[in-house]
LUMFI-72143 format. One record per residue (C-alpha): x, y, z. Coordinates in steps of 0.05 Angstrom, whole numbers, plus 32768, in hexadecimal, padded with zeros to 4 digits. Example, Ala and Ser with C-alpha at 12.3 -4.5 7.8 and 13.67 -1.06 7.14 Angstrom:
BEGIN
80F67FA6809C/81117FEB808F/
end
This chain:
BEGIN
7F937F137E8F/7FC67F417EA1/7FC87F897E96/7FE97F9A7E4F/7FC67FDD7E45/7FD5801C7E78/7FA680537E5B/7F6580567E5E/7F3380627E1B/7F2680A97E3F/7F6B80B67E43/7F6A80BD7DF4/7F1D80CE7DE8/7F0F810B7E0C/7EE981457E0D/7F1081807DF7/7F1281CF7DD6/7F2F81D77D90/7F5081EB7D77/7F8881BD7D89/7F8D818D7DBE/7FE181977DCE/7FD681E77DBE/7F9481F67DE1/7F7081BE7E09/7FBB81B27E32/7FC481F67E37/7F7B82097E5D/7F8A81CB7E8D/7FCC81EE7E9B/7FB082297EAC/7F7A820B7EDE/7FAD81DA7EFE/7FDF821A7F06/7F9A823F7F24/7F8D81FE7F58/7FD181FD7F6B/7FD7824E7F7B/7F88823E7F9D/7F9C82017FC0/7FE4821D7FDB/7FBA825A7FF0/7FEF82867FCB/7FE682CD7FCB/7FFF82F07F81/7FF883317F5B/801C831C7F1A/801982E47EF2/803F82D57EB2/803582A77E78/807282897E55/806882657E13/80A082397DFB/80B3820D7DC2/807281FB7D90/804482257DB2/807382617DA8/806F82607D63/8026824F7D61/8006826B7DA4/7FCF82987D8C/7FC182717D4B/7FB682407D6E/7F8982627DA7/7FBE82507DDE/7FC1828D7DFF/7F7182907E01/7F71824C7E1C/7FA682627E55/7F8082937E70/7F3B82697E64/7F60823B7E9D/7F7782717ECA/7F3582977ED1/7F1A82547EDE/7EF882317E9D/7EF681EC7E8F/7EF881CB7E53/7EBB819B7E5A/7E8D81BF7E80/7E8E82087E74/7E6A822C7E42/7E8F82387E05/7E8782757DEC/7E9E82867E3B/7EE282627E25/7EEA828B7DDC/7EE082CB7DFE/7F0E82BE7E3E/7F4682EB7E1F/7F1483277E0F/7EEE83187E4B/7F3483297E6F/7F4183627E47/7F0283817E4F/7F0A83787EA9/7F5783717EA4/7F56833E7EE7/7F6882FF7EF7/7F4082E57F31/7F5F82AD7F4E/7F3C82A27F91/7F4782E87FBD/7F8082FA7F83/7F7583317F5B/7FA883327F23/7FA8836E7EF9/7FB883677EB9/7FC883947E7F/7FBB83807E3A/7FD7833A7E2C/8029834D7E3D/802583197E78/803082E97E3D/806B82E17E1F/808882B17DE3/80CE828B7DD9/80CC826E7D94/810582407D9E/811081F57DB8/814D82087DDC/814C81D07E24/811381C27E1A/80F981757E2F/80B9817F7E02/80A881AD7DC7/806881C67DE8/807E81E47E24/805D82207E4B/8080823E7E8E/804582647EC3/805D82917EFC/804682AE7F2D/805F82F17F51/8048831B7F92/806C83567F92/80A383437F66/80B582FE7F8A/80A682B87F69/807582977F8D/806082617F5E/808B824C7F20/807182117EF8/807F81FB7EB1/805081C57E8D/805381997E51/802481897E1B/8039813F7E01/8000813C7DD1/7FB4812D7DD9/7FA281637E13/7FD0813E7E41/7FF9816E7E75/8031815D7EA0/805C81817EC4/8097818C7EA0/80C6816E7EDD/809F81367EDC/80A681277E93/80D480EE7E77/80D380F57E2E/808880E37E26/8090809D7E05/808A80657E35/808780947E7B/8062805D7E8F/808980227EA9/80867FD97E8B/80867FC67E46/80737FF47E0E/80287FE57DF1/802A7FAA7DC4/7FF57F9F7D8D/80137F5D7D7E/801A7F477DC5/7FD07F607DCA/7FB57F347D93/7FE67EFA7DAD/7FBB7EFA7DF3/7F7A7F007DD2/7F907EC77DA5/7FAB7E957DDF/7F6C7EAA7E14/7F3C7EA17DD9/7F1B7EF07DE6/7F0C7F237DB4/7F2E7F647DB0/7EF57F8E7DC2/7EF27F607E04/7F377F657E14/7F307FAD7E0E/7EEC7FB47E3C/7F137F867E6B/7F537FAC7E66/7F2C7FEC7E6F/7F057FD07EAD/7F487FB07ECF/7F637FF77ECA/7F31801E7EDE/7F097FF57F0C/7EC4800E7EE0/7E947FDE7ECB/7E837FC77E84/7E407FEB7E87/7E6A802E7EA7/7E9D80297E6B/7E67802D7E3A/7E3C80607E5B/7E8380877E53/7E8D80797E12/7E43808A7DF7/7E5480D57E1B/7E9780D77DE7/7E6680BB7DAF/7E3380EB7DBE/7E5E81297DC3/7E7981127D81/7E3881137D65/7E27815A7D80/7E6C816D7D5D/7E5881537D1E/7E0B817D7D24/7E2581BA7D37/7E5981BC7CFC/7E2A81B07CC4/7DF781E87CE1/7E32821C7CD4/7E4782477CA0/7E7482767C98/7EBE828D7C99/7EEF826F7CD3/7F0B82A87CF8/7F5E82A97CF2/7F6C82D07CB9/7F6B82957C79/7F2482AC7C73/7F1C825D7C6C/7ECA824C7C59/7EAE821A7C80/7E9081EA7C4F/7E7481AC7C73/7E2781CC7C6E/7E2D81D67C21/7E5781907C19/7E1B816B7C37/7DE681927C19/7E07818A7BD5/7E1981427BDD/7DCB81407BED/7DBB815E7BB9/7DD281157B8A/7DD581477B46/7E2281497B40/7E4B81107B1F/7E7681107B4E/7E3B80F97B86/7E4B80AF7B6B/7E9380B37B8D/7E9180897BC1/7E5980AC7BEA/7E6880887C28/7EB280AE7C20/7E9080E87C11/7E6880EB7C4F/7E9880D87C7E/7ECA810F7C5E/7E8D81407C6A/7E7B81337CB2/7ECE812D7CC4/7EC881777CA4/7E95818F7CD6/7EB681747D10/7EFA81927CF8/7ED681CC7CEE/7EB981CB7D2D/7EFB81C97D43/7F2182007D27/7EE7822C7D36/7F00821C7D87/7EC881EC7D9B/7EB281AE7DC0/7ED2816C7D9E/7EEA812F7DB3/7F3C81267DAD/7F3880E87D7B/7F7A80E17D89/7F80812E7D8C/7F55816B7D7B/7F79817B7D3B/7F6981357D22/7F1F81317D40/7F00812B7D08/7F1380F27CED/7EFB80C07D15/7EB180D67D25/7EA980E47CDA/7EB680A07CC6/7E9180817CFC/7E5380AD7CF4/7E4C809F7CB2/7E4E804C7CBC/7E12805A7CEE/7DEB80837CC3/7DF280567C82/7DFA80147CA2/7DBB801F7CDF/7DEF80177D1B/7DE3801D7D57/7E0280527D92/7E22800D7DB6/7E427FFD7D76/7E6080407D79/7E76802B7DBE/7E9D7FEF7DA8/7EC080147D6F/7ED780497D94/7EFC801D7DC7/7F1A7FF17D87/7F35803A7D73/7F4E804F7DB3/7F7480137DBA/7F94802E7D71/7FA3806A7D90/7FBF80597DDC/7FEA80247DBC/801280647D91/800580947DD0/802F805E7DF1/806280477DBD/8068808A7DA0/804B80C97D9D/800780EF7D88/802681397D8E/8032815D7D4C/806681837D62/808D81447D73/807681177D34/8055813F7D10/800E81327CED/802280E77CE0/801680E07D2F/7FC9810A7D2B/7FA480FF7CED/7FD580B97CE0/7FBE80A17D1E/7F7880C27D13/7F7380957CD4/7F9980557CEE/7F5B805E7D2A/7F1F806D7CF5/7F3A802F7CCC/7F3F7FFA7D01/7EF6800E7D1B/7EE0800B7CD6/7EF97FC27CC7/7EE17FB17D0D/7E997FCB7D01/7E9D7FAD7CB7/7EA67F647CDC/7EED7F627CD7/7F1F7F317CFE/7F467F477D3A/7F837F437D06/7F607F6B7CD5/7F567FA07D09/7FA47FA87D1A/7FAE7FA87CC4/7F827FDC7CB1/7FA180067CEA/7FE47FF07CDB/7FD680047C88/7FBB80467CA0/7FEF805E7CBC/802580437C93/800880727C60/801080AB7C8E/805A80A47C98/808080E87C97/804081117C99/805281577CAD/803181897CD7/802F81C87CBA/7FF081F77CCB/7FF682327C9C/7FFB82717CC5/7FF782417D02/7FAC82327D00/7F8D81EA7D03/7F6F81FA7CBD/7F9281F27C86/7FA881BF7C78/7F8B819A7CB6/7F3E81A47CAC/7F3A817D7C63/7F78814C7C7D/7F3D812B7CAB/7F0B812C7C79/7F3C81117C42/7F5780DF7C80/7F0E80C37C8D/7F0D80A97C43/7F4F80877C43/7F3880677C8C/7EFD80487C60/7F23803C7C24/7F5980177C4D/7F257FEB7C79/7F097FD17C39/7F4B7FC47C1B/7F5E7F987C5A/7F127F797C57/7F2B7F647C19/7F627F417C1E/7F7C7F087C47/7F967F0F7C91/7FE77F137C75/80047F527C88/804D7F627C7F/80547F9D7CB7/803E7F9A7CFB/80157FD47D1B/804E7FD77D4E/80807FDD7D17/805F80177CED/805680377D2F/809E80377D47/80B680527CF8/808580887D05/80A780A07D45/80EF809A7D2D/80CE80BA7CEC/80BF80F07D14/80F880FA7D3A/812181007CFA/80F1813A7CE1/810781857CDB/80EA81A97D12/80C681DB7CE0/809D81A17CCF/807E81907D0F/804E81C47D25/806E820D7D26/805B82287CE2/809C822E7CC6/809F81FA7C95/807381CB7C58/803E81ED7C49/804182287C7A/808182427C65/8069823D7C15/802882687C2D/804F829D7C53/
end
């Protein structure tokens, strides 16, 4: 069978830091690559400055990019380190003001090494951030990075308009279920196939991999409904997954009898989001600011229907097919597509595992994802006051139900489908590309403009 897919399942499902995958995740891995290349070069600097362009201009510190910068430089990592160590990098620099980068000592004073331009003006992406290094007032090391979406970073010379940088034909849902159709294999074995022909892991290594994502999913999920409180930011914002579970619980209120499947699914894609905004450990599903969705409503089929960690597994490679095939075809970055590429693909991912763990047909897979999304179409991304709050924390929860709601829908009817998944996917890219600029990730338009 030859090789139709080109990213791995971890290449989309990935550990990351919230707030936002583009905005803080890409950011921290820029500053540690920028840190291993002045370690590895063995250059010797006394300055460094931070240059944040485009999206993360308008949004840095609302976003927590400039904590997540210097959470790179002093060394961090986004998997393994502690992460209260990553929330307090920035006043763990203020309070020693130096950067040690191997026998560097870079003083700094205050945060004025970091600077904003909150303007698009030549620039290849809209998340763009420029780092340079100085020894006595000489450039030693100048290096500017892009965030294409999903905590992916590339250097910005290297970038080629993010759709399709990878040679061959573009990811084809179609021509996916074609092959399956004419070898006579199931989509979840094309995809372990794919995923082993690309990787050279075995079966049993894929799914060990996988049951790590599941289970750091799972931790998400726990650690959000043992909080309370008010996010930090400045909307005073009360996180509400605790009380939503305890009252849903609780089976008193009329409105218990709404669809309490939904209503569980919407709860636990709140404490994930939560989770989230609050700067901690999720899994990009495709990205951070859409991370709830798709652990919420798979979390709730195993706890109502008695699944099983494997089955979790399986679905998560059916979604991350979902979500390569747009990463490919498209794009999963707000501030290029807005929210119709995060929480449209979030959904179009949380439907097709849905129908696929509800029995569903290869077809019926590529429909429910294809009916998700269409519904997204045009979605805008506009954080109020640039945090991944409102309106991003309920647009998971809200985006779990309509996963479920849509998988039964396509359960329901017969395998005719008018739209292709490819199709909706292309609209959605040339949807974005004809949005207003306000509307994709800077806070100046929708329903950050009407707030300010």
């Amino acid at each position: 069978m030859s090789q139709i897919i080109k990213r791995s399942i971890f290449d989309l499902l990935k550990v990351g830091i919230g707030p936002s995958s583009s905005h803080t995740l890409a950011p921290m891995k820029m500053g540690q690559t920028f840190r291993e290349s002045l370690l590895k070069q063995s250059i010797v600097c006394d300055q460094i400055k931070l240059v944040l362009k485009g999206s993360f201009g308008f949004t840095g510190e609302s976003h927590m990019t400039p904590n997540a910068l210097i959470a790179g430089l002093v060394g961090l990592d986004p998997v393994s380190s502690p992460i209260l160590d990553i929330k307090n990098a920035t006043q763990d620099l203020l309070t020693c003001k130096t950067i040690e980068i191997g026998s560097n000592k870079i003083e700094v004073n205050g945060l004025d090494f970091i600077t904003y331009q909150r303007n698009f003006k030549n620039l290849k992406h809209p998340n763009t951030c420029q780092l340079i290094a100085y020894n006595q007032g000489q450039i030693v090391l100048d290096s500017s990075y892009v965030s294409p979406g999903g905590g992916v970073v590339c250097l910005e010379s290297d970038y080629e308009g993010g759709r399709n940088t990878i040679s061959g034909d573009k990811a084809s849902m179609t021509k996916i279920l074609q092959t399956c159709k004419d070898s006579d294999t199931s989509l979840l074995e094309f995809i372990y196939s794919q995923e082993m022909a690309l990787t050279g892991k075995t079966r049993v290594e894929i799914i060990r991999s996988l049951e790590k994502i599941w289970k750091v999913m799972e931790a998400a999920i726990h650690a959000g409904l043992k909080v309370q409180g008010v996010l930090a930011g400045g909307l005073n914002l009360e996180r509400r997954a605790k009380k939503s579970l305890k009252r849903l619980e609780s089976n008193t209120d009329k409105w218990r009898k709404l669809a309490p499947g939904m209503g569980l699914a919407g709860i636990y894609a709140l404490a994930v989001s939560e989770e989230n905004a609050s700067g901690g450990r999720i899994i990009t599903a495709p990205t951070c600011g859409a991370s709830g969705l798709v652990p919420g409503v798979l979390y709730m089929l195993k706890e109502s229907f008695n699944l099983t960690n494997r089955d979790m597994c399986d679905a998560l490679a059916i979604s991350s097919l979902i979500g390569n095939i747009v990463v490919d075809r498209a794009s999963i970055s707000g501030a290029e597509v807005g929210c119709q590429g995060e929480v449209g693909v979030a959904c179009s991912m949380g439907a097709a595992a849905c129908t696929f763990l509800s029995g569903g047909s290869d077809r019926q897979v590529e429909m429910a994802a294809e009916s998700a999304l269409e519904h997204y179409l045009g979605l805008t991304c506009d954080p109020i006051k640039g945090l991944v709050q409102v309106p991003c924390i309920e647009r998971n929860a809200v985006g779990s139900g309509t996963a479920i709601n849509t998988s039964y829908l396509i359960m329901s009817s017969n395998e005719e489908h008018l739209i292709s998944f490819d199709s909706c996917v292309d609209t959605m890219m040339r949807t974005g590309q004809d949005m207003s600029y306000k509307y994709k990730e800077t806070s100046e338009g929708g329903l950050a403009e009407t707030y300010c």
